[in-house]
C-alpha positions in Angstrom: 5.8 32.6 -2.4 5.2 31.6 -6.1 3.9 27.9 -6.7 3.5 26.1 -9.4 1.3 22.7 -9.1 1.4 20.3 -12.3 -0.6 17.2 -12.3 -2.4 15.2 -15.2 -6.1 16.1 -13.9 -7.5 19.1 -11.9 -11.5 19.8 -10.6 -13.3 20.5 -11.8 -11.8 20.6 -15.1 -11.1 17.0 -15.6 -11.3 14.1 -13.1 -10.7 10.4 -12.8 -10.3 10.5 -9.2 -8.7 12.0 -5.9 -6.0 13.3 -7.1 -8.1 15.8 -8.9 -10.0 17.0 -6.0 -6.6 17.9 -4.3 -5.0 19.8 -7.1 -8.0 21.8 -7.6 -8.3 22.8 -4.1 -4.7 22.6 -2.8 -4.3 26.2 -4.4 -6.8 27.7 -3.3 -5.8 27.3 0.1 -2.6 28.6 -0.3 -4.1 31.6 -1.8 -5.7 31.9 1.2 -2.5 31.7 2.8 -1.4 34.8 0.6 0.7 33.0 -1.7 0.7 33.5 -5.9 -0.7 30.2 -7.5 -0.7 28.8 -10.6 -1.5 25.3 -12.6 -0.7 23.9 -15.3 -2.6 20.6 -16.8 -2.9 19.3 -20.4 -5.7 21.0 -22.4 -7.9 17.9 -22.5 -11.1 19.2 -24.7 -12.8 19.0 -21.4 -10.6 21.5 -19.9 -10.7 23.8 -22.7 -14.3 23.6 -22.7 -14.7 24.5 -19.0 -12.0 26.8 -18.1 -12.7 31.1 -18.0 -11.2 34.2 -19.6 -8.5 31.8 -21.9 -5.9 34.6 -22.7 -3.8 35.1 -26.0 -1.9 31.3 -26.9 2.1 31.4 -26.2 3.9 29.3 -28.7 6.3 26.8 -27.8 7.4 25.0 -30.9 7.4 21.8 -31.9 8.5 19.4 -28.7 9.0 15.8 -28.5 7.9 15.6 -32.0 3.6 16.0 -31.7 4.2 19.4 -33.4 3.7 22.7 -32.4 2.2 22.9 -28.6 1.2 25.9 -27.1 0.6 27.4 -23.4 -3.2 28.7 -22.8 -3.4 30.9 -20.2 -6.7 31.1 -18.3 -8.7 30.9 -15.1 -10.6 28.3 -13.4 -14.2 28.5 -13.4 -15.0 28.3 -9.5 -12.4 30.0 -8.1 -10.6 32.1 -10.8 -7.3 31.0 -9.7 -4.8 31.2 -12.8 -4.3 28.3 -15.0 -2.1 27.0 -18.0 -3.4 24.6 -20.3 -0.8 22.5 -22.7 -2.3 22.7 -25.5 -0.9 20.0 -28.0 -3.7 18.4 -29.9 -2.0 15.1 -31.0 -1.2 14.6 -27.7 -3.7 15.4 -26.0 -7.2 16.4 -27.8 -8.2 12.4 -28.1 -11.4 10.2 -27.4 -11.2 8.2 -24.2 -10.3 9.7 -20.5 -6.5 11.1 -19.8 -4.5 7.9 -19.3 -6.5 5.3 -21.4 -8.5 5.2 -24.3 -11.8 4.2 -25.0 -11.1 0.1 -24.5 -10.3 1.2 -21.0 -6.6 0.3 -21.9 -3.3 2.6 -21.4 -2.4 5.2 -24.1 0.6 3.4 -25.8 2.6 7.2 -25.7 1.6 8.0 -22.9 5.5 8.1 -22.1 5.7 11.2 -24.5 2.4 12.9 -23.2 3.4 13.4 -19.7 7.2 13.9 -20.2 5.5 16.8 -22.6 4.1 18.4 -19.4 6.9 17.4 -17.4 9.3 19.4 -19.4 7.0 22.2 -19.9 6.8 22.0 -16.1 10.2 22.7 -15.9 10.5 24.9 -18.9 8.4 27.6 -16.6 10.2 26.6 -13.9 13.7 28.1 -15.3 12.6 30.7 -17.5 9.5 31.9 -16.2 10.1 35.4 -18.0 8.3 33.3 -21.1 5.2 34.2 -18.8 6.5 36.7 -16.8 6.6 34.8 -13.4 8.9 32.7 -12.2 7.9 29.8 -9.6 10.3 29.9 -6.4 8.6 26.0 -6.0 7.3 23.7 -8.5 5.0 21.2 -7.0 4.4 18.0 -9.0 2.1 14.9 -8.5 2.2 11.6 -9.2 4.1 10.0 -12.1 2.7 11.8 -14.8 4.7 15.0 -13.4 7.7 12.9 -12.0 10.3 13.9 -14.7 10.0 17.2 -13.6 12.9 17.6 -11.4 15.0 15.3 -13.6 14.9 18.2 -16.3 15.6 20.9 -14.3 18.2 18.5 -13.1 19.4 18.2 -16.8 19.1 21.8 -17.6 21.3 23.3 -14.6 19.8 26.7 -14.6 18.2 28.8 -11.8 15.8 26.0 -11.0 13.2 26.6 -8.7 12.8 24.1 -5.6 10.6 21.0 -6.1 8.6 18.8 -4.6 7.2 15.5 -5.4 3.9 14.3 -4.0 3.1 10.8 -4.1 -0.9 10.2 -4.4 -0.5 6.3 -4.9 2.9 4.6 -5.0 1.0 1.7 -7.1 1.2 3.6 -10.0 4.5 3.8 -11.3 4.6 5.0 -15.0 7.2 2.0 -16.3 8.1 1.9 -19.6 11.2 0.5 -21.4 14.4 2.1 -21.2 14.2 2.4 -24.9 11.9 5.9 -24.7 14.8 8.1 -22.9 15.7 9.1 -26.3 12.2 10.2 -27.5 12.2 11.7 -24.2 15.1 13.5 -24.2 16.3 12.4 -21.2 20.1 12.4 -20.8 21.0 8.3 -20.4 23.4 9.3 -17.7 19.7 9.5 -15.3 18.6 5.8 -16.7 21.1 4.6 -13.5 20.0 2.4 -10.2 20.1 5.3 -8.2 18.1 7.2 -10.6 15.2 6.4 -12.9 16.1 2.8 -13.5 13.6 0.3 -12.6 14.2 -3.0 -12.6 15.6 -2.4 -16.5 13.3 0.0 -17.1 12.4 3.2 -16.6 10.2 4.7 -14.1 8.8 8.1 -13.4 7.3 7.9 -10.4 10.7 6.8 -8.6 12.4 9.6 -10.6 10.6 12.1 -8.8 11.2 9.9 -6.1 15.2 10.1 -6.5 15.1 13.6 -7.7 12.7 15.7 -6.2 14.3 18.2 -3.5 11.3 17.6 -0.8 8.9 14.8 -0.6 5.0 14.4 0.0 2.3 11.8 0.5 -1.1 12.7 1.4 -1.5 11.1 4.8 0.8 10.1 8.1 0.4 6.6 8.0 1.0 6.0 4.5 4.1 7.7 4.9 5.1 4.9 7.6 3.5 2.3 4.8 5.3 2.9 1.7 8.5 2.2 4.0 7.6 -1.0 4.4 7.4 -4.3 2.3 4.0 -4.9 2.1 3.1 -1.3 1.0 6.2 -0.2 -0.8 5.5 -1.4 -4.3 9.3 -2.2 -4.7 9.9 1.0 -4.0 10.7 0.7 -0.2 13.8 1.2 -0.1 14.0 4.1 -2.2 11.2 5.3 0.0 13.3 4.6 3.5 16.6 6.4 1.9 14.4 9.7 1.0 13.1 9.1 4.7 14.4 12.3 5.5 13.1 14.5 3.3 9.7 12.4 3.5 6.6 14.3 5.2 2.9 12.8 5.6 0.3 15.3 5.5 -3.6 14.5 5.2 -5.8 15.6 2.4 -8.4 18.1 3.2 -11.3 18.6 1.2 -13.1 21.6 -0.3 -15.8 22.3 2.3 -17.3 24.6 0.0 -18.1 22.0 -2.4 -19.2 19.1 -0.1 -21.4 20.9 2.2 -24.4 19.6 2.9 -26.1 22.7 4.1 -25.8 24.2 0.6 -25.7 21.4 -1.5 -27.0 21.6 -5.1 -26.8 18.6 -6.3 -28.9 17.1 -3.3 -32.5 16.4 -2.1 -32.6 18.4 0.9 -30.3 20.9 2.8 -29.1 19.9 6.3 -26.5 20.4 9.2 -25.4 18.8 12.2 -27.8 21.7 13.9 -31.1 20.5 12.3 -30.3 17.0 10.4 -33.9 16.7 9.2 -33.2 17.0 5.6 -30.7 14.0 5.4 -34.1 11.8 5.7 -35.5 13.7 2.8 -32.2 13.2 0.6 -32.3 9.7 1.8 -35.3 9.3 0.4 -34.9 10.7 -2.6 -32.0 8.1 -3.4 -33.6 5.2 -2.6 -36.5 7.0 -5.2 -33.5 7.3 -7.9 -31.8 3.6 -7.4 -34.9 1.8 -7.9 -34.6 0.4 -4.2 -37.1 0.1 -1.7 -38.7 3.1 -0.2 -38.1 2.0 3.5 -37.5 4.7 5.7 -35.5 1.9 8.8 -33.7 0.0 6.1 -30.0 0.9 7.0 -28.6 2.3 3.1 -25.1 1.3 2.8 -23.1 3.8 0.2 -20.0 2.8 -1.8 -18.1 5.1 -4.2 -14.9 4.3 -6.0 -12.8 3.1 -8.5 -13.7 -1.0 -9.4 -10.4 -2.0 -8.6 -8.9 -4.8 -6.5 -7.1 -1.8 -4.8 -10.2 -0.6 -3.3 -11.9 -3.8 -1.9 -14.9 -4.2 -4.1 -14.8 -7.7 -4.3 -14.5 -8.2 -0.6 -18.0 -6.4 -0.3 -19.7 -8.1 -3.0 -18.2 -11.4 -1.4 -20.2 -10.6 1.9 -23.5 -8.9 0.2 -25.3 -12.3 1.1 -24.5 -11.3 5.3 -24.9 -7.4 4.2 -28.5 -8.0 3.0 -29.2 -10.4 6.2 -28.4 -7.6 8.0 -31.1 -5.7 6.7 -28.9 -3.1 4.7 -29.9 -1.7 1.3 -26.7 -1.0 -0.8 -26.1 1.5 -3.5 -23.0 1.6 -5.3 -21.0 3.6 -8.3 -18.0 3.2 -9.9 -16.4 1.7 -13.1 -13.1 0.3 -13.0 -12.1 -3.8 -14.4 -14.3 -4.8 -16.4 -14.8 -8.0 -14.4 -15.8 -6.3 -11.7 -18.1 -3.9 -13.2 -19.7 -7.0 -14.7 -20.1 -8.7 -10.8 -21.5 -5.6 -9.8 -24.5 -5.6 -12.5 -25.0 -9.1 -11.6 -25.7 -8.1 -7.9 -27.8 -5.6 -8.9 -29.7 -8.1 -10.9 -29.9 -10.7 -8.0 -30.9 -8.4 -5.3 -33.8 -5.7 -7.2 -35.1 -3.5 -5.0 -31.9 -4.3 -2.4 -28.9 -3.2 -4.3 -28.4 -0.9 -7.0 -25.3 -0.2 -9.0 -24.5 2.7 -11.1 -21.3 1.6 -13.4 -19.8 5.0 -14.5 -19.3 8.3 -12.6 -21.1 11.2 -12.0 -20.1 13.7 -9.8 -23.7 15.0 -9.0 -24.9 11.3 -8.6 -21.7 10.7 -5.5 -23.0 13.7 -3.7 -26.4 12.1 -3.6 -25.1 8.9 -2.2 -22.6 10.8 0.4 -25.6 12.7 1.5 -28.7 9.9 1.3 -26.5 6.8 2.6 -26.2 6.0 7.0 -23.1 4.0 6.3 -20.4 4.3 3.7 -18.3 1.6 3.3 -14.0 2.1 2.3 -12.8 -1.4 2.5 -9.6 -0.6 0.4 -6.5 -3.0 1.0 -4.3 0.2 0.8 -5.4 3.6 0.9 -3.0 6.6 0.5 -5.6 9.2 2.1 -8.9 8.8 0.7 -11.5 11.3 0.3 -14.8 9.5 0.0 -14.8 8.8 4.0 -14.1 12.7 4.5 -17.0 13.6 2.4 -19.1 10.5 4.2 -18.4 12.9 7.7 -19.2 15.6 6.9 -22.4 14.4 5.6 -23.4 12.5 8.8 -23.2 9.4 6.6 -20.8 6.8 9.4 -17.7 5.3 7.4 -16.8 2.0 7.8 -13.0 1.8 6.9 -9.9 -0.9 7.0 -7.4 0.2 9.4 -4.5 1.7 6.8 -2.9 4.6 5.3 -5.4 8.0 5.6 -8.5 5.8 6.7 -6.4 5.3 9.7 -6.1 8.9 10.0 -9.0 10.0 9.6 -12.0 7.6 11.6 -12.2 6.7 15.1 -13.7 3.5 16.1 -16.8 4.4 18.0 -15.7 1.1 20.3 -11.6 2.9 20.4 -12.5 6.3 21.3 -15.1 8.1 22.8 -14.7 10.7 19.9 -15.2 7.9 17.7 -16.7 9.0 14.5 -17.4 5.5 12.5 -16.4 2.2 12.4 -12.6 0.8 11.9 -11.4 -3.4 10.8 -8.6 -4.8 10.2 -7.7 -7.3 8.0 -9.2 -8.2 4.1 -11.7 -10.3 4.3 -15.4 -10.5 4.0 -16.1 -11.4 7.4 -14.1 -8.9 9.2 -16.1 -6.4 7.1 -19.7 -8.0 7.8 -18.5 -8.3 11.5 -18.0 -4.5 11.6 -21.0 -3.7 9.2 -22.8 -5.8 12.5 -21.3 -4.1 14.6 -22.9 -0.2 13.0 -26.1 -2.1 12.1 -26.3 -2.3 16.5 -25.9 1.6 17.4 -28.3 1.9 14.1 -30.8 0.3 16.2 -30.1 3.1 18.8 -31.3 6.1 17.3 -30.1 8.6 20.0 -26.5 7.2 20.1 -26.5 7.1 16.0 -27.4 11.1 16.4 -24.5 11.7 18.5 -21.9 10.0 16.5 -23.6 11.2 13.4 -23.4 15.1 14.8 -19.6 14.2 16.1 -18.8 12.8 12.2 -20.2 16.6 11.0 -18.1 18.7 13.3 -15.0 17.1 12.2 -12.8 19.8 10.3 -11.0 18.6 7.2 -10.3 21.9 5.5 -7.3 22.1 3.5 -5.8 25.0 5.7 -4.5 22.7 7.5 -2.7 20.6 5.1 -1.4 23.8 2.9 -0.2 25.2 6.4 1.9 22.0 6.8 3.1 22.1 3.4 4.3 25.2 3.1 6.7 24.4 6.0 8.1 22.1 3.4 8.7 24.7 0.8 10.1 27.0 3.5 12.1 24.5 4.4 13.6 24.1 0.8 14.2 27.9 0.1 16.2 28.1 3.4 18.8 25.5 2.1 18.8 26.0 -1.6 21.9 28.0 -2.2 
């Protein structure tokens, strides 16, 4: 079969988050599988920089008005799996990260930008003899790639299938109903049943509406985004696509986030001789400044500083975390608020917490691997990654019952193949309680071992997920006519 995955970031060629680490290794499974892959991203100068072997530019006018753009051809530099940059530097070849600029605030076209790649999307999908292949699926992500189907829609030609992955129904790309024309959208789209959103427009619901399959990244948020409380307004366009809904759980590259061969950390170590995670453990306490204790319990946290994610929740129960006897090392960057309540825990606690505001992808490998806990306490959670990583590293998770954290961790206290810790509810007690609860079987160094060696054998390779997936793209060439 030949697939072709858009999104607005990719590893490792640019990364704000998660959705990053799927796209980049997504593919590669499926080559696995024996199927043709390609991508296709914008040509951030960060991409351009890093990919291999860029091939001879294809021209493809002047579109949506940011001049002439053009389609790169090149391979990725871990895997060599084919790739297509858009190359349009007004629209993409700016200061800042791929959705905001450097105030941390939204690109005011970012509209244009992504129905650029959309359409470009599309523009391979029906005449793929531009490039000389021809995509039987086109597989989009998120809201920066939801206008893909609604062009193929619009241009009625021998469209491949589609499907539409939803990563985080919280982000919705809205934007007045006034940019269809700058858009080239055909009005008759901007309807209830179509892209219209509460008088504006929205991409995410018009891959949503238009998409021929549909995907989220775990099981449970699947069952979530059909409900009130999860669905973002979007419910009920979420319940009538229930049909052609499926939930499948993220894998992650175990290549990359292996602990027994490592780079970026301390020590190498496995589940067979866990020696070196002391040794990495060490090493980060070294890096953050914190105390060199060897029986302190180190609690990790790596994410986005967004209410989304629960940082304020733990930096409401640091007091009871540090009672507990827990060091805590975080990194992130996110509102600026909370960035700025993070610094200030740093300052109050020296030698106890320490706070990296930023990301560096070497740096969250160190805390995966030197941490005992990690700590997801996100209010919703579409899959997550960070408590995959976290197991395979022997480092316990302590998670809030939702969406792929659900999926993914057994309560130690549920199951006897419990691999970490699981709460319910939002609030700083619940998570202290359950933080208590880990700081206990810390205390029992055997039983820690066996949940810790339990944690490693867990397999979350993507085969898996692109096994399940392909079903869905079978499932679409058997009933397109």
């Amino acid at each position: 079969m030949k697939i072709l995955f858009v999104a607005g970031e990719v590893f490792p060629l640019i990364k704000t988050g998660g959705l990053a680490d799927v796209v980049g290794a997504l593919p590669k499974a499926f080559r696995a599988l024996g199927d043709e892959v390609r991508v296709l991203l914008p040509a951030y100068p960060e991409a351009l920089a890093r990919v291999v072997d860029p091939g001879t530019p294809l021209s493809l006018g002047d579109s949506l008005g940011y001049g002439e753009a053009r389609l790169i051809p090149a391979r990725m530099p871990d895997s060599s799996l084919e790739v297509f940059l858009l190359d349009c530097p007004e629209a993409f070849a700016r200061p800042g990260g791929p959705y905001l600029d450097t105030e941390g605030r939204d690109w005011p076209d970012n509209f244009r930008r992504f129905a650029l790649l959309s359409r470009v999307a599309a523009l391979i999908g029906v005449a793929g003899g531009l490039i000389g292949w021809q995509p039987d699926i086109v597989h989009a992500h998120d809201w920066q790639t939801g206008l893909v189907p609604v062009y193929l829609r619009q241009w009625r030609g021998n469209a491949p299938g589609t499907v539409f992955t939803i990563h985080n129904l919280h982000y919705q790309g809205v934007f007045g109903a006034d940019v269809l024309p700058e858009i080239a959208v055909d009005p008759a789209f901007n309807v209830m049943d179509g892209l219209e959103f509460y008088g504006n427009v929205s991409f995410l619901k018009a891959g949503l509406v238009y998409a021929d399959r549909l995907t989220t990244v775990s099981p449970t948020y699947a069952r979530e985004i059909q409900t009130h409380a999860f669905g973002c307004n979007l419910d009920g366009v979420v319940r009538q696509r229930a049909h052609s809904l499926r939930g499948i759980l993220n894998g992650i590259d175990q290549d990359i986030w292996n602990p027994a061969a490592d780079p970026a950390i301390a020590a190498p170590f496995s589940a067979a001789d866990p020696s070196g995670k002391a040794v990495c453990k060490a090493a980060l306490q070294r890096a953050c400044g914190l105390a060199a204790d060897p029986e302190a319990p180190l609690l990790g946290f790596l994410g986005r500083l967004v209410w989304q994610k629960g940082v304020d929740i733990v930096l409401a129960a640091l007091p009871r975390i540090l009672d507990l006897g827990f060091q805590v090392v975080m990194q992130g960057a996110g509102e600026a608020g909370l960035e700025r309540l993070c610094r200030e825990a740093a300052a109050a606690y020296p030698g106890r917490v320490a706070v990296h505001v930023g990301y560096d992808e070497d740096f969250a490998h160190r805390i995966e691997a030197g941490a005992d806990v990690f700590v997801v306490p996100s209010r919703f959670e579409p899959c997550g990654l960070t408590q995959m990583y976290a197991l395979r590293y022997g480092t316990l998770p302590v998670v809030r019952r939702t969406g792929g954290l659900a999926d993914s961790v057994a309560d130690v206290d549920e199951s006897r193949e419990g691999t970490g810790f699981v709460f319910d509810g939002e609030t700083p007690e619940a998570l202290a309680e359950t933080l208590s609860r880990a700081r206990r079987l810390y205390a029992r160094p055997a039983d820690w071992r066996a949940v810790q060696a339990r944690a490693m054998d867990k397999d979350f390779s993507w085969r898996a997920a692109a096994v399940r997936t392909r079903e869905v793209y079978e499932s679409i060439k058997k009933n397109k006519p």
